[in-house]
OpenMM code with the backbone's topology and positions (N, CA, C; nanometers):
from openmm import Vec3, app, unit

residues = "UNK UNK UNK UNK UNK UNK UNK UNK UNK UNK UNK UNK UNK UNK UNK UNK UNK UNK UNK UNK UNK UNK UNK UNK UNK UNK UNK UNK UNK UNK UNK UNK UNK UNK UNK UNK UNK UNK UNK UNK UNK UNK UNK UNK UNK UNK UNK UNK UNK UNK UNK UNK UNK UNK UNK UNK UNK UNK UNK UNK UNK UNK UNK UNK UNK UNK UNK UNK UNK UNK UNK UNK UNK UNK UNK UNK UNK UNK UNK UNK UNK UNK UNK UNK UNK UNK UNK UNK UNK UNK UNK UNK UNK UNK UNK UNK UNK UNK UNK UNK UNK UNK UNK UNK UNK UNK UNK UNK UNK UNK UNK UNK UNK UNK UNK UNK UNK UNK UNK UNK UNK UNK UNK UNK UNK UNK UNK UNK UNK UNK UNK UNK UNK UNK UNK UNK UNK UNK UNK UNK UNK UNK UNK UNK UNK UNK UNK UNK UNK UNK UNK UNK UNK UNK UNK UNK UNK".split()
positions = [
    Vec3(0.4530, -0.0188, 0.9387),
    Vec3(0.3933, -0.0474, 0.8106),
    Vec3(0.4521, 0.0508, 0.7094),
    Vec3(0.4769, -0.0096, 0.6132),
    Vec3(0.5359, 0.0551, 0.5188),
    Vec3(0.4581, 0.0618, 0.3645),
    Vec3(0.4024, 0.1404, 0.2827),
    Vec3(0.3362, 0.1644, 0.1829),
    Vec3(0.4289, 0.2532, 0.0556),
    Vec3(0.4293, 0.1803, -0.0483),
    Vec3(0.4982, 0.2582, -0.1601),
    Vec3(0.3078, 0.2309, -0.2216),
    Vec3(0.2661, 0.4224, -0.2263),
    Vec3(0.1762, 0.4625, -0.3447),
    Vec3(0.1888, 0.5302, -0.4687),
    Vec3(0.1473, 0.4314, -0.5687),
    Vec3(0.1301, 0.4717, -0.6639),
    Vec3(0.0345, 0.5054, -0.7398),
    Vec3(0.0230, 0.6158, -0.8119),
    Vec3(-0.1211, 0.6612, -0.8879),
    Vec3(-0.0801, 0.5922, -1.0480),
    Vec3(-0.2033, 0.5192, -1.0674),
    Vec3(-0.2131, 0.4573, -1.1578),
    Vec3(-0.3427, 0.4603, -1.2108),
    Vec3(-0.3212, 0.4666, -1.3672),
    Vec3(-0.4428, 0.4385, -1.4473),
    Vec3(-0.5088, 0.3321, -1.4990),
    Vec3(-0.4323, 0.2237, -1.4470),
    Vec3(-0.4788, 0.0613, -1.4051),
    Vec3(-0.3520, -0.0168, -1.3870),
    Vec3(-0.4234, -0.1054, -1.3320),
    Vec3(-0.2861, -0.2161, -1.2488),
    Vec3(-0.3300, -0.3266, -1.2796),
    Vec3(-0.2616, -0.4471, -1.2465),
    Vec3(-0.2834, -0.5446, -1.2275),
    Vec3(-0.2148, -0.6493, -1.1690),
    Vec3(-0.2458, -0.7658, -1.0695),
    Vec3(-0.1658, -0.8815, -1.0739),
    Vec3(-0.2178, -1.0212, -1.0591),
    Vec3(-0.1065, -1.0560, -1.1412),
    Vec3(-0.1212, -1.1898, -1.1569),
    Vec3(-0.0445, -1.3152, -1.0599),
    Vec3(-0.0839, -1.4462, -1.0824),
    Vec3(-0.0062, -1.5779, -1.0168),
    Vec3(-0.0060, -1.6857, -1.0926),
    Vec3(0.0701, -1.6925, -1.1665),
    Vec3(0.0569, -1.8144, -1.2422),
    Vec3(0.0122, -1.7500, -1.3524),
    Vec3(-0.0265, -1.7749, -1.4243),
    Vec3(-0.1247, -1.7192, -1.5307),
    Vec3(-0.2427, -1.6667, -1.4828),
    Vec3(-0.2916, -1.6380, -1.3930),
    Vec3(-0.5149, -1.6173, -1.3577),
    Vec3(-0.4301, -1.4438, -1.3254),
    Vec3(-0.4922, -1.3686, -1.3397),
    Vec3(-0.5411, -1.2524, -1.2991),
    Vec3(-0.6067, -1.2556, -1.1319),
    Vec3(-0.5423, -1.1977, -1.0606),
    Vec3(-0.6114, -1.2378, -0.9242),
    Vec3(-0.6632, -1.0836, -0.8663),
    Vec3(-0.6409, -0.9867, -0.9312),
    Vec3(-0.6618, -0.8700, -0.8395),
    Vec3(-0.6461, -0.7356, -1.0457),
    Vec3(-0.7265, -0.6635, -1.0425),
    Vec3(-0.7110, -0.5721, -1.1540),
    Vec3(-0.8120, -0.4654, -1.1011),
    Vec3(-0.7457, -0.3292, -1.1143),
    Vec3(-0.8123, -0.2069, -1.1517),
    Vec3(-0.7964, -0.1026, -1.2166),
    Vec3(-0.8699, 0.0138, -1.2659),
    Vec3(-0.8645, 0.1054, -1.3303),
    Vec3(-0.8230, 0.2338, -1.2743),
    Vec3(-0.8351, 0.3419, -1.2520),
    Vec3(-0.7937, 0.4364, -1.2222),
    Vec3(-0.8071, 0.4525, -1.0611),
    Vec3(-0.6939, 0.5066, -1.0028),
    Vec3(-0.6497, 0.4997, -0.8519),
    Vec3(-0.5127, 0.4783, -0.8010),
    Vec3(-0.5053, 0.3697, -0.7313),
    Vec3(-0.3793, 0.3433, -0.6450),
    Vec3(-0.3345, 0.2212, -0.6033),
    Vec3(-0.2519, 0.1626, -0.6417),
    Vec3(-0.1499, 0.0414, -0.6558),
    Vec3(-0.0911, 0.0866, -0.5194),
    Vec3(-0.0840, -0.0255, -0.4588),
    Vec3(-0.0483, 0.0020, -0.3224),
    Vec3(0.0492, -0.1178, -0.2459),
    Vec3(0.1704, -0.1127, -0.2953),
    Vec3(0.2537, -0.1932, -0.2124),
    Vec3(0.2599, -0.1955, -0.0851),
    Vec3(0.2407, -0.3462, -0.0129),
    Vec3(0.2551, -0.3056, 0.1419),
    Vec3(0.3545, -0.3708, 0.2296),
    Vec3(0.4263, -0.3196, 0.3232),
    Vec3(0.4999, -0.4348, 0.3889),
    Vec3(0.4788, -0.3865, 0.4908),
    Vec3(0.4635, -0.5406, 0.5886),
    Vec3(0.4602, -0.4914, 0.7571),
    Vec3(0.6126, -0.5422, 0.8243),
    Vec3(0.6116, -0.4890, 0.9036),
    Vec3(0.7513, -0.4721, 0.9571),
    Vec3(0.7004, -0.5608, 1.1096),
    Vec3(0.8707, -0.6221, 1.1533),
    Vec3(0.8076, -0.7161, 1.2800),
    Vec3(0.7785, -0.6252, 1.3817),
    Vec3(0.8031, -0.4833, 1.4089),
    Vec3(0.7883, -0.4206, 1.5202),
    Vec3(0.6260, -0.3652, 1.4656),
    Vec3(0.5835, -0.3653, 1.3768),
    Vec3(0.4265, -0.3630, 1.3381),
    Vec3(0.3466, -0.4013, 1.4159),
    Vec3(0.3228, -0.4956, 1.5957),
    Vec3(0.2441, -0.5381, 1.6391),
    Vec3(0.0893, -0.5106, 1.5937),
    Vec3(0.0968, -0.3143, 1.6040),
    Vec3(-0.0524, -0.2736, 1.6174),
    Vec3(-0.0519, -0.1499, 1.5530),
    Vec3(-0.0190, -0.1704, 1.3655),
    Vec3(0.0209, -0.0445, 1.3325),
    Vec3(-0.1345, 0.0517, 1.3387),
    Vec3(-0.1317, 0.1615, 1.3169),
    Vec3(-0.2540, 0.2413, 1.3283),
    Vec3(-0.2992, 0.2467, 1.1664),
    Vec3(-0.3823, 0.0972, 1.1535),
    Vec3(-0.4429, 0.0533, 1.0045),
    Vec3(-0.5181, 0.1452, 0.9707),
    Vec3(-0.6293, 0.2622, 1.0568),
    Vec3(-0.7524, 0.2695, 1.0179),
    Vec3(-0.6770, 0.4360, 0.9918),
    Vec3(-0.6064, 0.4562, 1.0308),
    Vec3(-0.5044, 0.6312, 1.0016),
    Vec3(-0.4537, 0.5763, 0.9168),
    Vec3(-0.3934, 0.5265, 0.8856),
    Vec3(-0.2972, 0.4627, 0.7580),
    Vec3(-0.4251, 0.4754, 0.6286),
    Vec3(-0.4823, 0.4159, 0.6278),
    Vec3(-0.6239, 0.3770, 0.5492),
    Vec3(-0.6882, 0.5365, 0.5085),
    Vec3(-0.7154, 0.6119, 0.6437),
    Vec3(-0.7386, 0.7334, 0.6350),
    Vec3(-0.6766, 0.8518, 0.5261),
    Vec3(-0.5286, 0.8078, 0.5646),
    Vec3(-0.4083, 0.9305, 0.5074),
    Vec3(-0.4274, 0.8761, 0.3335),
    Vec3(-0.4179, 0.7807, 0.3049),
    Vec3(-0.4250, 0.7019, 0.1761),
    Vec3(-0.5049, 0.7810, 0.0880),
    Vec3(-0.6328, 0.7311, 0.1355),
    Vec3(-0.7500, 0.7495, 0.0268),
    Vec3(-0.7685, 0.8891, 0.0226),
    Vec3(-0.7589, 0.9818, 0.1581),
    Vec3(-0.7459, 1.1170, 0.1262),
    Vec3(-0.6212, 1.2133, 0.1001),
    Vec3(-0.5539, 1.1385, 0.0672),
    Vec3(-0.4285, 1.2027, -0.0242),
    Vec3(-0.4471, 1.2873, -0.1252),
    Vec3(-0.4303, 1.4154, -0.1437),
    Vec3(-0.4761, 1.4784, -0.2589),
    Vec3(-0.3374, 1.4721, -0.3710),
    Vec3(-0.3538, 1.3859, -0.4344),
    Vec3(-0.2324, 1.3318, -0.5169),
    Vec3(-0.3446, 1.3180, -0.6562),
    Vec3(-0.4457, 1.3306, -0.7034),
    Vec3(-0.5456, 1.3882, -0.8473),
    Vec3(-0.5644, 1.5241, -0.8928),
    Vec3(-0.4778, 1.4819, -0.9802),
    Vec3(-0.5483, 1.6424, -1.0380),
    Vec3(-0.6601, 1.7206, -1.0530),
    Vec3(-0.7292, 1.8736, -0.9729),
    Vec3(-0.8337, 1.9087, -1.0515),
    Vec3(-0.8373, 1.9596, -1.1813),
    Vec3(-0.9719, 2.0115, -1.2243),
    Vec3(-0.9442, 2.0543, -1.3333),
    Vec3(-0.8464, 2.1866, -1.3959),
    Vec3(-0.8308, 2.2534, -1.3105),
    Vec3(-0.6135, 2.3023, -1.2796),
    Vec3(-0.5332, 2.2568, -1.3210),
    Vec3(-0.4905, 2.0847, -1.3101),
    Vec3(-0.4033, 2.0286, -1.3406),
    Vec3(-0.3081, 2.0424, -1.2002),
    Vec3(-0.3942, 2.0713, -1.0298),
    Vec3(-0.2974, 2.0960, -0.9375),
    Vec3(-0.3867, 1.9489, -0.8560),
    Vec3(-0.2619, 1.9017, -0.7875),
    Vec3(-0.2837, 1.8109, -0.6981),
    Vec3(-0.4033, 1.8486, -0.5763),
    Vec3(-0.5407, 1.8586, -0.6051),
    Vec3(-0.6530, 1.8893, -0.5090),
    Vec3(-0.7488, 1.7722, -0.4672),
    Vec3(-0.7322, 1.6865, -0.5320),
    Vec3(-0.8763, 1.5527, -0.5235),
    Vec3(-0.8074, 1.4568, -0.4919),
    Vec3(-0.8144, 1.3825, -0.3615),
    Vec3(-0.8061, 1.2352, -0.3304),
    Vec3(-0.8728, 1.1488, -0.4002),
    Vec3(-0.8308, 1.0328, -0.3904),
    Vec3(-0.8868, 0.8996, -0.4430),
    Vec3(-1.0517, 0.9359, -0.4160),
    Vec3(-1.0843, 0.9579, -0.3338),
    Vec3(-1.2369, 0.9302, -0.2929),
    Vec3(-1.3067, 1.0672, -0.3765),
    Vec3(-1.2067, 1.1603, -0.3857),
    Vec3(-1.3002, 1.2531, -0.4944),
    Vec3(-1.3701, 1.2349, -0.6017),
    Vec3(-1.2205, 1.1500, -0.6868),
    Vec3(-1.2446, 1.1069, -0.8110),
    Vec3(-1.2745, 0.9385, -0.8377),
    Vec3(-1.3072, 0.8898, -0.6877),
    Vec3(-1.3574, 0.7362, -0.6995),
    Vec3(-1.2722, 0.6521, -0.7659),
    Vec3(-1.1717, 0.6491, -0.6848),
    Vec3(-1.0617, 0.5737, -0.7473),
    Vec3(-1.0502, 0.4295, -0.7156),
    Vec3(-1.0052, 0.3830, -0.7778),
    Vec3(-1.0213, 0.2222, -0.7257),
    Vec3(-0.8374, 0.1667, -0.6529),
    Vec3(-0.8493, 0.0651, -0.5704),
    Vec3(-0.7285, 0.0040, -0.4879),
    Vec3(-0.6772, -0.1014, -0.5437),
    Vec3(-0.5683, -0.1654, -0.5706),
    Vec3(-0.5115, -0.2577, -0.5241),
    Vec3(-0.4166, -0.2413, -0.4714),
    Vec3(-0.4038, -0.3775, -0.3388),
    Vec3(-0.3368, -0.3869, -0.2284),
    Vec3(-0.2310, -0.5082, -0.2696),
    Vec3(-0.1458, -0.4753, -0.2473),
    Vec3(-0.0067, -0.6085, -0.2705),
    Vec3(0.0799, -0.6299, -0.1574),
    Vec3(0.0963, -0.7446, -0.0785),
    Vec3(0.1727, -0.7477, -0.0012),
    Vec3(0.3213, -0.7750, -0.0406),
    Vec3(0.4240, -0.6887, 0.0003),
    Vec3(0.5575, -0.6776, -0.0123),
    Vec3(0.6716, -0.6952, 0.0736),
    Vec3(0.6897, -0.8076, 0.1021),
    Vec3(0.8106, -0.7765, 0.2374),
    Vec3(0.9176, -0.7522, 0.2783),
    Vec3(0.9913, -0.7440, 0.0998),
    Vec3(1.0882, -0.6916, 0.0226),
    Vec3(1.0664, -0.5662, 0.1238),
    Vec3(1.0037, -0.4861, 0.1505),
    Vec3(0.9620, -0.3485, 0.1311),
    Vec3(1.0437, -0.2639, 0.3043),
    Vec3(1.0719, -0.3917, 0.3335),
    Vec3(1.1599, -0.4094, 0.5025),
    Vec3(1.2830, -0.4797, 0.4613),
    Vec3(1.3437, -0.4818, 0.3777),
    Vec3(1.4865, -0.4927, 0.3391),
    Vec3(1.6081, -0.4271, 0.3960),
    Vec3(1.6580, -0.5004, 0.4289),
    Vec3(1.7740, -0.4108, 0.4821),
    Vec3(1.9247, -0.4609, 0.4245),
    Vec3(1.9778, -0.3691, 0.3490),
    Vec3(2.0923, -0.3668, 0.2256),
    Vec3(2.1993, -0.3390, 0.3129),
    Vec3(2.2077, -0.2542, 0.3569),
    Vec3(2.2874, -0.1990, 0.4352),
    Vec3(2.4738, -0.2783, 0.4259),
    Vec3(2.5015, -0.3730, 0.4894),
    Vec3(2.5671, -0.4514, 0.4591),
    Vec3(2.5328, -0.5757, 0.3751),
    Vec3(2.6629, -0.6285, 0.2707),
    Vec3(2.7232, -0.7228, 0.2198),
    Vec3(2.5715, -0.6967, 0.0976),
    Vec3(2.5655, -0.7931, -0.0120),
    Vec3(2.5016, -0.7771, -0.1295),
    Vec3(2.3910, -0.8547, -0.1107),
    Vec3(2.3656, -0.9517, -0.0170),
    Vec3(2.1920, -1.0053, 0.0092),
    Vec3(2.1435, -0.9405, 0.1201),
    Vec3(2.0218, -0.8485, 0.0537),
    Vec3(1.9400, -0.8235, 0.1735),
    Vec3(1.8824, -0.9327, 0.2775),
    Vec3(1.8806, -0.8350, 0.4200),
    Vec3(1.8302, -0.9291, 0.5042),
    Vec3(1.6694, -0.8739, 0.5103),
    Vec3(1.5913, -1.0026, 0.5380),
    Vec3(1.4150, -0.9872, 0.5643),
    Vec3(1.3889, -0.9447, 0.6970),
    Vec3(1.5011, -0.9748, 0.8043),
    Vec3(1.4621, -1.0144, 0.8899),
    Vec3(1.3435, -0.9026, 0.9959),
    Vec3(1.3268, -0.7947, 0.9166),
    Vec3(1.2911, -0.6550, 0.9835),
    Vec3(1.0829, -0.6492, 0.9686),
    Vec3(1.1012, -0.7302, 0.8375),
    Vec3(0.9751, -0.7985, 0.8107),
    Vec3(0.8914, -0.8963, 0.9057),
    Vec3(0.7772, -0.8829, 0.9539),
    Vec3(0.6560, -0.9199, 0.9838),
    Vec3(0.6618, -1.0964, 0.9777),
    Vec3(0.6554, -1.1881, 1.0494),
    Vec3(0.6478, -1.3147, 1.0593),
    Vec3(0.5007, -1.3153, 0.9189),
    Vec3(0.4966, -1.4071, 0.8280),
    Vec3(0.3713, -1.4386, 0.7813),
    Vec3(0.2597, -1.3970, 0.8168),
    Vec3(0.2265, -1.4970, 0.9162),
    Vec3(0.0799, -1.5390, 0.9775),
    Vec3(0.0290, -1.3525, 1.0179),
    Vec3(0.1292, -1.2908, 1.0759),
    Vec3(0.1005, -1.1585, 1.1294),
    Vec3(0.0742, -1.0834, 1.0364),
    Vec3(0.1743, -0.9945, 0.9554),
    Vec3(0.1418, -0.9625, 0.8209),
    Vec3(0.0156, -1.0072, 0.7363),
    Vec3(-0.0355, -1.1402, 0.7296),
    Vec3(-0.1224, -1.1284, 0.6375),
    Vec3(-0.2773, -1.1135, 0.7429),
    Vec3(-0.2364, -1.1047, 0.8143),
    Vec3(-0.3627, -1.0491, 0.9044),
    Vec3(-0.3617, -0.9087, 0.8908),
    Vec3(-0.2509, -0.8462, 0.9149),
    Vec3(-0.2440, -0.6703, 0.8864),
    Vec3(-0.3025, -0.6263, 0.7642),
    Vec3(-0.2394, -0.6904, 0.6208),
    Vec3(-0.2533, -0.6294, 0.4915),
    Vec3(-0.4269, -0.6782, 0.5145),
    Vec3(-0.4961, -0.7713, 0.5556),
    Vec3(-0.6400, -0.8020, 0.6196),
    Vec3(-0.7529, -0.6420, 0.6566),
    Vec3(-0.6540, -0.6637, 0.7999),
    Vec3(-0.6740, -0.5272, 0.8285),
    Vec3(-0.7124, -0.4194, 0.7074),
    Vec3(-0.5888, -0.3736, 0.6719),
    Vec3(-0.5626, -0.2421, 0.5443),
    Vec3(-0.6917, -0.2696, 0.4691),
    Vec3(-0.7141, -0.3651, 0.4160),
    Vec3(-0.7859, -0.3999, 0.2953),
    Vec3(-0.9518, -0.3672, 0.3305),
    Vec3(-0.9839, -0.4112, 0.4511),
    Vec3(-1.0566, -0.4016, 0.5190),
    Vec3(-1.1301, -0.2475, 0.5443),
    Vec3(-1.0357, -0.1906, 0.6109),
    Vec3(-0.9951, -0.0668, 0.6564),
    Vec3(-1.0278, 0.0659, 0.5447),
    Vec3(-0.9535, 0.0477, 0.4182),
    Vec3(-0.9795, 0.1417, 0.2966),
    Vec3(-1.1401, 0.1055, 0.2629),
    Vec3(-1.1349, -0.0696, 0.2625),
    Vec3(-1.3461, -0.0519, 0.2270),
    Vec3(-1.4085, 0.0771, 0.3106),
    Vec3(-1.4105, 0.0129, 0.4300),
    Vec3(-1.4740, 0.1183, 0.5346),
    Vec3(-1.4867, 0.2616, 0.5105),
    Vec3(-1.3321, 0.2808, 0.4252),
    Vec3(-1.3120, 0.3944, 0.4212),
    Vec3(-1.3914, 0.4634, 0.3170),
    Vec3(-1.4876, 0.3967, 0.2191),
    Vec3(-1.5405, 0.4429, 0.1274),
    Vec3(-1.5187, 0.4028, -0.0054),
    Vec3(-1.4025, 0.3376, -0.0716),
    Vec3(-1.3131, 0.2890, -0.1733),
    Vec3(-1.4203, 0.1590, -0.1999),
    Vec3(-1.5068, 0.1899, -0.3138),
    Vec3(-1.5975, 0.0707, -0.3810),
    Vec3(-1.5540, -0.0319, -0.4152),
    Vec3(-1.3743, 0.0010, -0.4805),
    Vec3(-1.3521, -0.1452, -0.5848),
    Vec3(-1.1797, -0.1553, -0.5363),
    Vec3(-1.1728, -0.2817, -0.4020),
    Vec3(-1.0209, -0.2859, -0.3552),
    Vec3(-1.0457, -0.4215, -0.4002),
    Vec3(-0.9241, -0.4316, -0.4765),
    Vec3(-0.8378, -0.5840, -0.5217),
    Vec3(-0.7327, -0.6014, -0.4531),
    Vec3(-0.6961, -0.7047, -0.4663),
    Vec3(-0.5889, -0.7625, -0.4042),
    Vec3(-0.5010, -0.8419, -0.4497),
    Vec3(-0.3436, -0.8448, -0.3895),
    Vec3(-0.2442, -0.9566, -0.4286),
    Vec3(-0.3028, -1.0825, -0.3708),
    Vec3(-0.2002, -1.1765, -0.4053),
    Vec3(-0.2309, -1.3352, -0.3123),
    Vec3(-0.1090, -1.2991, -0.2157),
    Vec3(-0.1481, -1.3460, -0.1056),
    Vec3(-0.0592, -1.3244, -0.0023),
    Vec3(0.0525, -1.4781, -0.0157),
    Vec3(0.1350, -1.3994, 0.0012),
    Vec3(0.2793, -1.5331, -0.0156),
    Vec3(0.3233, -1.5792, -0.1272),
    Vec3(0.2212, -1.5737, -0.2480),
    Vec3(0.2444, -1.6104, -0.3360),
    Vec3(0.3619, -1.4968, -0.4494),
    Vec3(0.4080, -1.5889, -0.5658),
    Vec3(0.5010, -1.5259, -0.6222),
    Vec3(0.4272, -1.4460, -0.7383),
    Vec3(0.4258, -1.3355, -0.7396),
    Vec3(0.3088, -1.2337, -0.8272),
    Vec3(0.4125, -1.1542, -0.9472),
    Vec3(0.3090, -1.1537, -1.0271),
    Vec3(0.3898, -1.0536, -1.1519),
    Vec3(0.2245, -0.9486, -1.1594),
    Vec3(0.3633, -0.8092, -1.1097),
    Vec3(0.2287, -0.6463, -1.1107),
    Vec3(0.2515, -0.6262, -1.2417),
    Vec3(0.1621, -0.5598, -1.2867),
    Vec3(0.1766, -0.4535, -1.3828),
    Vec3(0.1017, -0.3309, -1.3702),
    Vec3(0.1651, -0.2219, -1.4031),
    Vec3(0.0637, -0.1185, -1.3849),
    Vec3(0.1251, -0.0069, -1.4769),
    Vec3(0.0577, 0.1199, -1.5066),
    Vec3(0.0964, 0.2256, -1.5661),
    Vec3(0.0648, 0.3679, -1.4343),
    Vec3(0.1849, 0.3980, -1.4198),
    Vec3(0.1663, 0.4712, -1.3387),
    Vec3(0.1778, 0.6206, -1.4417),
    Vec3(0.0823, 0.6695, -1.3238),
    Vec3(-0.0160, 0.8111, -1.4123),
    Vec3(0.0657, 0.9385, -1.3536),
    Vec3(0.1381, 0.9851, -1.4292),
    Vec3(0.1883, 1.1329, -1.3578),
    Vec3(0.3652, 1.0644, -1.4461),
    Vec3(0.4574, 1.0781, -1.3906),
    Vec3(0.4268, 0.9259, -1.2523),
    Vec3(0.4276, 1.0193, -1.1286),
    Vec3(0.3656, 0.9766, -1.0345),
    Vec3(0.3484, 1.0050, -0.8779),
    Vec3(0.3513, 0.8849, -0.8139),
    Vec3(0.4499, 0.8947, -0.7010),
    Vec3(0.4742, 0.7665, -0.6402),
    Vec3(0.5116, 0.8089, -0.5277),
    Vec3(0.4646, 0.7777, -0.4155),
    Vec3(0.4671, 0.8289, -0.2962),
    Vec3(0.4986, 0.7477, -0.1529),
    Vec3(0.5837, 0.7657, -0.0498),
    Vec3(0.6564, 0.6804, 0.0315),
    Vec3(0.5963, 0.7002, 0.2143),
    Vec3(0.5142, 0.5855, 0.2049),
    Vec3(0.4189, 0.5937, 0.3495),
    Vec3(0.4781, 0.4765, 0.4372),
    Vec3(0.5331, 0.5614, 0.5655),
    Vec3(0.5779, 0.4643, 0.6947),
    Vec3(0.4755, 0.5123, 0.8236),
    Vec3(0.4440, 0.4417, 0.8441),
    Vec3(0.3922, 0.4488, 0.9906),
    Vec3(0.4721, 0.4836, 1.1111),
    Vec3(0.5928, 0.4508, 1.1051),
    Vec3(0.6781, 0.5283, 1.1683),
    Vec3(0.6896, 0.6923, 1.1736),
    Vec3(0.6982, 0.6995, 1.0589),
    Vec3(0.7255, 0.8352, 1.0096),
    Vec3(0.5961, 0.9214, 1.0611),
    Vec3(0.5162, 0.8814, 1.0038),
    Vec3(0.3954, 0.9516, 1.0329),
    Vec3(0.3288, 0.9784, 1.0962),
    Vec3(0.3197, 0.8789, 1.2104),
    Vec3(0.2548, 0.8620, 1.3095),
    Vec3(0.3529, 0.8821, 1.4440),
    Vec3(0.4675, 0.9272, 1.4217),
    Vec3(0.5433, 0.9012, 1.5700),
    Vec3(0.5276, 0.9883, 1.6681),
    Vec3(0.4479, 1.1186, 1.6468),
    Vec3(0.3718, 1.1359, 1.7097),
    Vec3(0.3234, 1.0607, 1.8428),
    Vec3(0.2338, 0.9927, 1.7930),
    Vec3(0.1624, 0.8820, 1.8758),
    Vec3(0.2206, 0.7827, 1.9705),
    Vec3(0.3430, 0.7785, 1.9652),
    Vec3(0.4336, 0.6862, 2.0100),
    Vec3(0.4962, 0.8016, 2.1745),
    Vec3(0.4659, 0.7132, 2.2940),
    Vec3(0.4846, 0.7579, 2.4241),
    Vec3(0.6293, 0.7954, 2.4493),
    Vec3(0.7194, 0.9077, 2.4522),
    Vec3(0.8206, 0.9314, 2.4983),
    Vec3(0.8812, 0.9017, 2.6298),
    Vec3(0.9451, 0.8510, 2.6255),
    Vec3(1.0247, 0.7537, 2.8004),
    Vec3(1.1496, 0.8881, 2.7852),
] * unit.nanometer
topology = app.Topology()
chain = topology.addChain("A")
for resn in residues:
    res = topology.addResidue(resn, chain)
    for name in ("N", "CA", "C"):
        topology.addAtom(name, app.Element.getBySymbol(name[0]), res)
């Protein structure tokens, strides 16, 4: 699983014209699941997120997570976000999450941050073709793999 966070002082997205997902101060949260994603660790992922100390206190130093300062979510699914450039000028998807799987995961996530305490999570439309907008605050933008983070957890042969 892959997460680009951003701190934002509101977001939004749309489909078509309707507004399907908008919030105010918090975290815009691009997501992509990757096909080796079977069983990423949603509820640590969810965990590391919301308690990110990426808010300023009154310092002006990065001390308060989302949940300090009651920040609000939106979640966007991205599958762009498993691109692989590498060779020739069209990325390939292929590193990306079948559908049906993925939108059960970003499920999961969405799920997962409620639990976690986060009052007001919006959401993208899954599959659909979306236009974000957001103002990102700082800017602070921050790069979350489950790989990375968690490999730890992963059994050495």
């Amino acid at each position: 699983m892959r997460v680009l966070v951003q701190r934002v002082s509101e977001a939004a997205v749309h489909v078509d014209d309707r507004c399907v997902g908008r919030i105010g101060p918090g975290l815009l949260l691009l997501v992509g699941i990757g096909r080796e994603d079977e069983s990423p660790p949603i509820e640590r992922m969810a965990r590391k997120i919301v308690e990110l100390r990426i808010f300023n206190d009154p310092m002006g130093k990065f001390n308060r997570s989302l949940l300090d300062v009651g920040g609000q979510v939106l979640i966007v699914s991205q599958f762009t976000l498993h691109a692989d450039a590498r060779r020739g000028r069209r990325p390939s998807f292929i590193q990306a999450a079948p559908p049906d799987i993925a939108a059960a995961r970003i499920n999961e996530l969405v799920q997962a941050i409620r639990a976690a305490g986060v009052r007001h999570v919006a959401e993208g439309s899954f599959g659909a073709s979306m236009r974000v907008s957001l103002i990102n605050e700082g800017p602070v933008t921050l790069w979350l793999d489950s790989a990375e983070l968690f490999a730890s957890d992963t059994p050495r042969t």
